[in-house]
Biotite code that builds the C-alpha atoms (Angstrom):
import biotite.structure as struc

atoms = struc.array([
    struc.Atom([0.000, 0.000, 0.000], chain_id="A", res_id=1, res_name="UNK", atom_name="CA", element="C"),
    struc.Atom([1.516, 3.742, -1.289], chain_id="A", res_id=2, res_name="UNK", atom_name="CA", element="C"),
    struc.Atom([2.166, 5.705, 1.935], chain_id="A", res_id=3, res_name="UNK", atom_name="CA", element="C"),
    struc.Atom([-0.461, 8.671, 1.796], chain_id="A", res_id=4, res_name="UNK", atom_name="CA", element="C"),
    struc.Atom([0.302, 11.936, 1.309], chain_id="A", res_id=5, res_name="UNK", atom_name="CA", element="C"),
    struc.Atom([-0.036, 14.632, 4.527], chain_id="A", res_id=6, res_name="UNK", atom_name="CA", element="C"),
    struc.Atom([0.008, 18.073, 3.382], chain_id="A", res_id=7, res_name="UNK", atom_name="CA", element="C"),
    struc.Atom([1.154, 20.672, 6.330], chain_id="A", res_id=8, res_name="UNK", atom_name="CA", element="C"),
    struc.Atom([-0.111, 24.635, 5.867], chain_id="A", res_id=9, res_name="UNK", atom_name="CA", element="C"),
    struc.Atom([-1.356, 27.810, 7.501], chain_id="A", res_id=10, res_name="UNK", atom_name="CA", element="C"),
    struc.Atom([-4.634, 27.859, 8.890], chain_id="A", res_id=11, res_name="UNK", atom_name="CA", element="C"),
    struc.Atom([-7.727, 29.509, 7.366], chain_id="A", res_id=12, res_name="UNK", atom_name="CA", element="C"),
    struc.Atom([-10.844, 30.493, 8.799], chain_id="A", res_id=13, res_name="UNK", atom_name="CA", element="C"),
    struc.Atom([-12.630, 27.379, 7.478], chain_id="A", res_id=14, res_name="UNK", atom_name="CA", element="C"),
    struc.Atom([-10.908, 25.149, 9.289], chain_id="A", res_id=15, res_name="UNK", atom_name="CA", element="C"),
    struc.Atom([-12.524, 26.181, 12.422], chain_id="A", res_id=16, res_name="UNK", atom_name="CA", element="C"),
    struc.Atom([-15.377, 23.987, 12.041], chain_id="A", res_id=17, res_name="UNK", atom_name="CA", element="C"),
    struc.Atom([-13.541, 21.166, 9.660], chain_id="A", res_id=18, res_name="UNK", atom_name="CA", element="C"),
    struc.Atom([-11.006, 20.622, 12.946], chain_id="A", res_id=19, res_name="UNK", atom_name="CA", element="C"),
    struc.Atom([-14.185, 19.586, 15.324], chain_id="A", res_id=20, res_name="UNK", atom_name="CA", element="C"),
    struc.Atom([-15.766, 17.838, 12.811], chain_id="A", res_id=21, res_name="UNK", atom_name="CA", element="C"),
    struc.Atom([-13.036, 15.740, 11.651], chain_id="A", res_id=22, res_name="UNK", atom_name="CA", element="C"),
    struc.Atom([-12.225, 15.384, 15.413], chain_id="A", res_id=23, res_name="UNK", atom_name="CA", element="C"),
    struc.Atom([-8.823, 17.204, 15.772], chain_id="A", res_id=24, res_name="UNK", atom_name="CA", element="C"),
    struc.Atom([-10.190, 19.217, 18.230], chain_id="A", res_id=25, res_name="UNK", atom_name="CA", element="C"),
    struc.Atom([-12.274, 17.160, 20.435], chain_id="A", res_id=26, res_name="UNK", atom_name="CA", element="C"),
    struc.Atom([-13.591, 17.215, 24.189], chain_id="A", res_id=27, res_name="UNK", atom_name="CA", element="C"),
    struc.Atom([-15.442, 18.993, 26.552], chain_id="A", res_id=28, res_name="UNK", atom_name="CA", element="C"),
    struc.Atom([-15.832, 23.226, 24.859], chain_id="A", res_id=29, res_name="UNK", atom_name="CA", element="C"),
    struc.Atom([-13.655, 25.873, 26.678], chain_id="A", res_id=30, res_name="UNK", atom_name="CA", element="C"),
    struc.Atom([-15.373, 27.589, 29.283], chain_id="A", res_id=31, res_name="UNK", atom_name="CA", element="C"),
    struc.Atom([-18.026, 30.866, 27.773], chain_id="A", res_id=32, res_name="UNK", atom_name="CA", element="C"),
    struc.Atom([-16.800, 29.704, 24.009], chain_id="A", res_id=33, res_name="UNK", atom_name="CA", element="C"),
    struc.Atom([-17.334, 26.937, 21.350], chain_id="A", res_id=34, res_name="UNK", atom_name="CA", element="C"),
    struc.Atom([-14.289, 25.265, 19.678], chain_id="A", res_id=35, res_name="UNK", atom_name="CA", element="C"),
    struc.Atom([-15.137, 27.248, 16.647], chain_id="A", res_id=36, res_name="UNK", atom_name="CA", element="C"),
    struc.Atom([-14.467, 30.438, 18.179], chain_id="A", res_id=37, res_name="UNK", atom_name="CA", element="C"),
    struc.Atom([-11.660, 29.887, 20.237], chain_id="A", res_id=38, res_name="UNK", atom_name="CA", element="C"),
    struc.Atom([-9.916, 28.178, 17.054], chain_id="A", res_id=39, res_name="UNK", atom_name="CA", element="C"),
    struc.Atom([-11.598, 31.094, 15.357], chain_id="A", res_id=40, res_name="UNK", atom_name="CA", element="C"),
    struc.Atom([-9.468, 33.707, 18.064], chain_id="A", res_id=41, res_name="UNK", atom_name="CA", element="C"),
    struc.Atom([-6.080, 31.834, 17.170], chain_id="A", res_id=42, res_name="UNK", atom_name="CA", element="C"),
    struc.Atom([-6.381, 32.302, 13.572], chain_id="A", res_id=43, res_name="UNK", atom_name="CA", element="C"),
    struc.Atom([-7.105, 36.486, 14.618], chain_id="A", res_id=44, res_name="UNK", atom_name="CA", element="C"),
    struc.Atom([-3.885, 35.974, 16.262], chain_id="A", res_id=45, res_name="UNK", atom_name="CA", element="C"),
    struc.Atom([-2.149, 34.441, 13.561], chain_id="A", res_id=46, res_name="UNK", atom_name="CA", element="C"),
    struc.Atom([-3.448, 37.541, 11.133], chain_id="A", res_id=47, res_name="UNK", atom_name="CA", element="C"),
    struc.Atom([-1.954, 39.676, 14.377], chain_id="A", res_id=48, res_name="UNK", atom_name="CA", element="C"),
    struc.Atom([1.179, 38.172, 13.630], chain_id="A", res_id=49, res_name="UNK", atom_name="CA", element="C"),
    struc.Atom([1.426, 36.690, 17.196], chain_id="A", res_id=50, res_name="UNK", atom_name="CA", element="C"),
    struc.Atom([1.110, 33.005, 16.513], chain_id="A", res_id=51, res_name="UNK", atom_name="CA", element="C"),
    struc.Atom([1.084, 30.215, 13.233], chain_id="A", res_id=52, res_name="UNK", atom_name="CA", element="C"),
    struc.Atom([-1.822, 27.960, 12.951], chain_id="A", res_id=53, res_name="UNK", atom_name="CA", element="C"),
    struc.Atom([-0.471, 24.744, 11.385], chain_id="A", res_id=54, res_name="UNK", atom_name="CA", element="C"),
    struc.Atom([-3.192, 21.710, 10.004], chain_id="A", res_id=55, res_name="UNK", atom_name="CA", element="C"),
    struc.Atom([-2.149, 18.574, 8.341], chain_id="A", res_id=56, res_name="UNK", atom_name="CA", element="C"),
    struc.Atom([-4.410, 16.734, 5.831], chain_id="A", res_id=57, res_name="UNK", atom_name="CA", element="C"),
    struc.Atom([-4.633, 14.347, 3.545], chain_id="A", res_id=58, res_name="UNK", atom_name="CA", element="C"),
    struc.Atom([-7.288, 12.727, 1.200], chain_id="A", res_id=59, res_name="UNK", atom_name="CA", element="C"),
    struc.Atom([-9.034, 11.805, 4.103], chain_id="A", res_id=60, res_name="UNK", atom_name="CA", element="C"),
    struc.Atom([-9.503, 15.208, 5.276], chain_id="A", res_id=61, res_name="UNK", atom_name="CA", element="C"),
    struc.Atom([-7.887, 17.053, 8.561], chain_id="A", res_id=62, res_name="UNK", atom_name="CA", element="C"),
    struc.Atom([-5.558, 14.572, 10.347], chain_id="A", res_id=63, res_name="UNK", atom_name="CA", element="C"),
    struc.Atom([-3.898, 17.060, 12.886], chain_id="A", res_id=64, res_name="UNK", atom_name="CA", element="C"),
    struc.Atom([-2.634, 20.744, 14.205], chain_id="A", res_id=65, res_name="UNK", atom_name="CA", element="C"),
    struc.Atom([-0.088, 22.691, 16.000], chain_id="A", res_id=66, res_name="UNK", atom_name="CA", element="C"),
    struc.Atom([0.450, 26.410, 17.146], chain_id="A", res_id=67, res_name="UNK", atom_name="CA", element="C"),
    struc.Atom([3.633, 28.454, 17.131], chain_id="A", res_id=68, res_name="UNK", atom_name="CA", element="C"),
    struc.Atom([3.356, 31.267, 19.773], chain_id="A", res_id=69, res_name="UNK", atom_name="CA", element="C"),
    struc.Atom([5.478, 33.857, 19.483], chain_id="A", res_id=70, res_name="UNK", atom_name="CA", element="C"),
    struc.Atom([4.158, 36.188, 21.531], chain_id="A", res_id=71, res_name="UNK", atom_name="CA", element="C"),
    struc.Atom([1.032, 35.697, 24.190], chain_id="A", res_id=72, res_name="UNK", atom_name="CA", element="C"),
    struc.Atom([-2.335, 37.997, 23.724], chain_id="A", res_id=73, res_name="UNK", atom_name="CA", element="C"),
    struc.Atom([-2.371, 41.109, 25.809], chain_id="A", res_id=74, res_name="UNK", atom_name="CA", element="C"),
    struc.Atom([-2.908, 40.139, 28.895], chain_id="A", res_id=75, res_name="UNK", atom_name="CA", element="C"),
    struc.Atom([-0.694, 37.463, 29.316], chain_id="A", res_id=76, res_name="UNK", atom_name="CA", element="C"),
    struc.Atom([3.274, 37.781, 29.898], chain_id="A", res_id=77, res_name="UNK", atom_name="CA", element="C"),
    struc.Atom([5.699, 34.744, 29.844], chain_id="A", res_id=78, res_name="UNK", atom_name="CA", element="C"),
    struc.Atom([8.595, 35.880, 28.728], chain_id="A", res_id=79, res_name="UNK", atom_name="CA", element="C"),
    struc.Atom([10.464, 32.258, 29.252], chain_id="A", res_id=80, res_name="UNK", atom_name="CA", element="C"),
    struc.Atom([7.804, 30.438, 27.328], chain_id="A", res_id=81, res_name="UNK", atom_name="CA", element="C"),
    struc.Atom([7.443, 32.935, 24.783], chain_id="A", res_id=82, res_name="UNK", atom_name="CA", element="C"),
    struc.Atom([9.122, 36.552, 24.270], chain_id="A", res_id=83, res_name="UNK", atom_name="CA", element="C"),
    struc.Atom([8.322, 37.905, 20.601], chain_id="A", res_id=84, res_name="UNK", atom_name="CA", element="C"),
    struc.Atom([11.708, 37.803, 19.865], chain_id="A", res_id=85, res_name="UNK", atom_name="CA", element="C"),
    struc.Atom([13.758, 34.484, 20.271], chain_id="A", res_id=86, res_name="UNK", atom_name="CA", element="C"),
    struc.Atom([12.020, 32.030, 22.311], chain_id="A", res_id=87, res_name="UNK", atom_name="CA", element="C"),
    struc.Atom([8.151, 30.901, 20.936], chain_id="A", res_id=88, res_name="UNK", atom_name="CA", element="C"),
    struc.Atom([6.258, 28.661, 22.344], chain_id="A", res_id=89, res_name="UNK", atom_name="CA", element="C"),
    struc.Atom([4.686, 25.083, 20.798], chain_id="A", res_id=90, res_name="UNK", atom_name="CA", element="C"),
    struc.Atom([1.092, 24.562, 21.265], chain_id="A", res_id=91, res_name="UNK", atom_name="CA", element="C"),
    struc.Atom([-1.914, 22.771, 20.890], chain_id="A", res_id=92, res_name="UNK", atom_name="CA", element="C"),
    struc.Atom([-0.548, 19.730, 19.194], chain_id="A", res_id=93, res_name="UNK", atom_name="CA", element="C"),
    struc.Atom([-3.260, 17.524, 18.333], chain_id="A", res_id=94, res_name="UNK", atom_name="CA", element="C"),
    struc.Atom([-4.205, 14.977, 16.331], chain_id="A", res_id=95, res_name="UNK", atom_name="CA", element="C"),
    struc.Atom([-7.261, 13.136, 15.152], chain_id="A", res_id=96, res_name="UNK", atom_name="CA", element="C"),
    struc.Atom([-7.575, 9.602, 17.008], chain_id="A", res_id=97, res_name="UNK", atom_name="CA", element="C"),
    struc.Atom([-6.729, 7.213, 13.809], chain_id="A", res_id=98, res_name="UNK", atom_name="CA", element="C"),
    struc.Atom([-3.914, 9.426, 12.491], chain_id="A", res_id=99, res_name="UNK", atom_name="CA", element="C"),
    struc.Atom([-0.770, 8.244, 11.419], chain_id="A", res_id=100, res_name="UNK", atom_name="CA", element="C"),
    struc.Atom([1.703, 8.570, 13.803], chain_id="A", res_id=101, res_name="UNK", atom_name="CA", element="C"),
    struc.Atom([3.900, 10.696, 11.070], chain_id="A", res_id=102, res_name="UNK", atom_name="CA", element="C"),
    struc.Atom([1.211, 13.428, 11.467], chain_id="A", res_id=103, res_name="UNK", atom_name="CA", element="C"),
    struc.Atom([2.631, 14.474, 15.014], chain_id="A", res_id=104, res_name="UNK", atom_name="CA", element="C"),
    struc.Atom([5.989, 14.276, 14.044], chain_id="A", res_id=105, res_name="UNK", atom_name="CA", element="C"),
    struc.Atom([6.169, 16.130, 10.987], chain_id="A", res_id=106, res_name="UNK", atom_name="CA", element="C"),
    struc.Atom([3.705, 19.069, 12.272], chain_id="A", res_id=107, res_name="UNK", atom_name="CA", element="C"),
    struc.Atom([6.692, 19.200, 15.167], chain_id="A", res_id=108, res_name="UNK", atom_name="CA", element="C"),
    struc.Atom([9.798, 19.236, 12.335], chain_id="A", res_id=109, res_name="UNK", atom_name="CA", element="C"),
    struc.Atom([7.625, 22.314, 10.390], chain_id="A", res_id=110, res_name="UNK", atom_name="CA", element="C"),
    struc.Atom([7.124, 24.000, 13.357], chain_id="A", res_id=111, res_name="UNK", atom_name="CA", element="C"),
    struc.Atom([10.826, 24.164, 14.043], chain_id="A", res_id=112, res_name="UNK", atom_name="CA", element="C"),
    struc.Atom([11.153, 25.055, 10.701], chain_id="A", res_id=113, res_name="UNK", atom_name="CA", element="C"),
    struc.Atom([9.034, 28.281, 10.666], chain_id="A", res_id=114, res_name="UNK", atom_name="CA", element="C"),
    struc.Atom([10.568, 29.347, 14.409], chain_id="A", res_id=115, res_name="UNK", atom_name="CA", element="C"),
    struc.Atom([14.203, 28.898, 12.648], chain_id="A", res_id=116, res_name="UNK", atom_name="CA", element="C"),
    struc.Atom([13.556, 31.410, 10.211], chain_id="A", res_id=117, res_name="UNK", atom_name="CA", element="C"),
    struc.Atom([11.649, 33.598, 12.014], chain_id="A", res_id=118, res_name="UNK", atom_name="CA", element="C"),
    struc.Atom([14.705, 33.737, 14.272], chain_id="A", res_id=119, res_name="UNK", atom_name="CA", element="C"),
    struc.Atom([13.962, 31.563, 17.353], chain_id="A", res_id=120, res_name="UNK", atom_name="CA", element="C"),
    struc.Atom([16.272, 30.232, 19.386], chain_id="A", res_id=121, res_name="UNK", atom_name="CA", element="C"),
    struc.Atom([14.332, 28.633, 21.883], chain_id="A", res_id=122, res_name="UNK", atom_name="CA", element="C"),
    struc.Atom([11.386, 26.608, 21.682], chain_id="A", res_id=123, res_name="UNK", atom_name="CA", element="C"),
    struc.Atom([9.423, 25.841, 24.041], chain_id="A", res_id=124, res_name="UNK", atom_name="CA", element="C"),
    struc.Atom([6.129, 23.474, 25.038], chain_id="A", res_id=125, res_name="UNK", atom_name="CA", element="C"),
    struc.Atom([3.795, 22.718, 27.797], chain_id="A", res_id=126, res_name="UNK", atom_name="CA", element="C"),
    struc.Atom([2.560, 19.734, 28.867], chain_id="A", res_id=127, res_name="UNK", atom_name="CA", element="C"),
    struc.Atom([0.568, 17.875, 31.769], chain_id="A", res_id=128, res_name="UNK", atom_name="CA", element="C"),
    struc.Atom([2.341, 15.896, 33.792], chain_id="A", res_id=129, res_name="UNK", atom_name="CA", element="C"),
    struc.Atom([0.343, 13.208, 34.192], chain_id="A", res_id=130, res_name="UNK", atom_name="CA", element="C"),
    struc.Atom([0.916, 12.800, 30.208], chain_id="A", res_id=131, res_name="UNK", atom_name="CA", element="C"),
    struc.Atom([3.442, 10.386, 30.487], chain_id="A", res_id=132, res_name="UNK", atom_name="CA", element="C"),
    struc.Atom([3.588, 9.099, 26.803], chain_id="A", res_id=133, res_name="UNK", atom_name="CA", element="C"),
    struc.Atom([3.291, 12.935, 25.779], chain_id="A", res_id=134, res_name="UNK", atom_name="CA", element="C"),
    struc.Atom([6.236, 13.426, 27.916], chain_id="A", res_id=135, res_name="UNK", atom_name="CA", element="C"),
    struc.Atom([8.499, 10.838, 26.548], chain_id="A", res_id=136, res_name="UNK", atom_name="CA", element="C"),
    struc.Atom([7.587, 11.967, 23.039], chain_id="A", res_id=137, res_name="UNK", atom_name="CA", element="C"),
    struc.Atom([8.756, 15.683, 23.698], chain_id="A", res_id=138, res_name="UNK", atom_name="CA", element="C"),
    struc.Atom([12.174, 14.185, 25.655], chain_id="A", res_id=139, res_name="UNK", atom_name="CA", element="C"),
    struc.Atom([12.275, 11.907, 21.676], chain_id="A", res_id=140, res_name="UNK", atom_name="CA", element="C"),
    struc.Atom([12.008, 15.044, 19.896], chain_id="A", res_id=141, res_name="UNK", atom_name="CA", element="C"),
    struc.Atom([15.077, 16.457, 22.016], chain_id="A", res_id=142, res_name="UNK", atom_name="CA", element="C"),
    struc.Atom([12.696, 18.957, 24.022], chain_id="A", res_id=143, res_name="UNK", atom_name="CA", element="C"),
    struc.Atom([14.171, 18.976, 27.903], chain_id="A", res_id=144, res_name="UNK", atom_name="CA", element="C"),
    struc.Atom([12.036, 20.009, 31.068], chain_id="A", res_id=145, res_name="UNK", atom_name="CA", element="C"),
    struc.Atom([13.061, 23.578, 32.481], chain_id="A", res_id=146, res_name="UNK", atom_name="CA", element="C"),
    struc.Atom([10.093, 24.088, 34.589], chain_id="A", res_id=147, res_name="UNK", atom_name="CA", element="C"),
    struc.Atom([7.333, 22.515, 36.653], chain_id="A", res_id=148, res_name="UNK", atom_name="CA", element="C"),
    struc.Atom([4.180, 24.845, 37.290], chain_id="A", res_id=149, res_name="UNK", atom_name="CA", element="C"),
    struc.Atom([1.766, 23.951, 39.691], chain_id="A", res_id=150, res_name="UNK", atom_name="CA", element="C"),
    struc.Atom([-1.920, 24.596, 38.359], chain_id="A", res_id=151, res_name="UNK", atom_name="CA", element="C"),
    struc.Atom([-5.884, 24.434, 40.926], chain_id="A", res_id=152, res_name="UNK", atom_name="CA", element="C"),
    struc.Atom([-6.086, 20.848, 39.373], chain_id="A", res_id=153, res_name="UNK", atom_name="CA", element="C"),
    struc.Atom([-3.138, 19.805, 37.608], chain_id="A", res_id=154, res_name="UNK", atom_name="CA", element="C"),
    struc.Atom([0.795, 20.066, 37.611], chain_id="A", res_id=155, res_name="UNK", atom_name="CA", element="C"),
    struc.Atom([2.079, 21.277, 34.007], chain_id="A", res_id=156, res_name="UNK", atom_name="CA", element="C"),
    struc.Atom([5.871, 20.562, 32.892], chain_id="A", res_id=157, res_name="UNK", atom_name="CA", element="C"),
    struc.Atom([7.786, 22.950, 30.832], chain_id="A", res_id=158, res_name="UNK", atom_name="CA", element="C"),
    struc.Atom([9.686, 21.656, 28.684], chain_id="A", res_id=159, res_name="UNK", atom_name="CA", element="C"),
    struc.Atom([12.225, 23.904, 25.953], chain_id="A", res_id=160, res_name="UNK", atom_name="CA", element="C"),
    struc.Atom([14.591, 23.174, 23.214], chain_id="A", res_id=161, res_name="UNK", atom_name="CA", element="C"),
    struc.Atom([17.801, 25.074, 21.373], chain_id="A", res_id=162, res_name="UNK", atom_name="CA", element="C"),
    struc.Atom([17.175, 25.157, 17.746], chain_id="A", res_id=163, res_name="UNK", atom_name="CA", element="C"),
    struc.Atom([20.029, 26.967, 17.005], chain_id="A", res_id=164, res_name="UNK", atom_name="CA", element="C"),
])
């Protein structure tokens, strides 16, 4: 069987409802919001220049996404996650359940491909830690913990890489 063909690009405003309904974005709605709007804020931010909104499809439609922060809304200031100038932050990587495993991994090697030229030296990611296979996979893709956070219900791990 011919290995399929997964095509990584920008976001666009249709996507917003093709990620729920092809089940990239799944689970319980964000608090005072629907999925389509809050995926519907990122892209603003993306056309703000702040972030990059990155799918991956294929024939099959929408197999997976990933965010490139460079710099948090107003409002929010973390300058060793994300600074607008050399460290940006990795987000929101998700993909559909049934995906190939590729989908992650490439949507991670673009992602360090767009900080690169954008000038980033420091990437960085957030995970939970009770993640532990999500943790091993950012520790395979060279991503080391810096920083444990302690959140009302949860404890999140910073994790950063040089890509230098």
């Amino acid at each position: 069987m011919a290995a399929r063909k997964i095509f990584i690009r920008f976001g666009q405003q249709s996507d917003a409802a093709r990620l729920v309904r092809d089940g990239v974005i799944a689970g319980p709605a964000p608090q005072r919001e629907t999925w389509e709007q809050r995926i519907a804020r990122w892209l603003a931010e993306q056309q703000a220049g702040r972030r990059v909104v990155l799918v991956a499809e294929d024939e099959t439609g929408l197999l997976g996404m990933v965010q490139l922060v460079f710099a948090f809304p107003p409002g929010y200031n973390d300058p060793e996650a994300a600074n607008g100038m050399d460290v940006a932050m990795m987000e929101g990587l998700r993909t559909r359940p049934g995906a190939p495993p590729e989908v992650g991994n490439q949507l991670v090697a673009e992602v360090q491909k767009i900080a690169g030229k954008r000038n980033v030296r420091t990437l960085t990611f957030l995970l939970p830690m009770k993640a532990q296979k999500a943790l091993r996979q950012a520790k395979e893709w060279g991503f080391e913990e810096f920083r444990i956070m302690p959140e009302p219900t949860k404890m999140l791990a910073f994790f950063r890489k040089s890509i230098d």
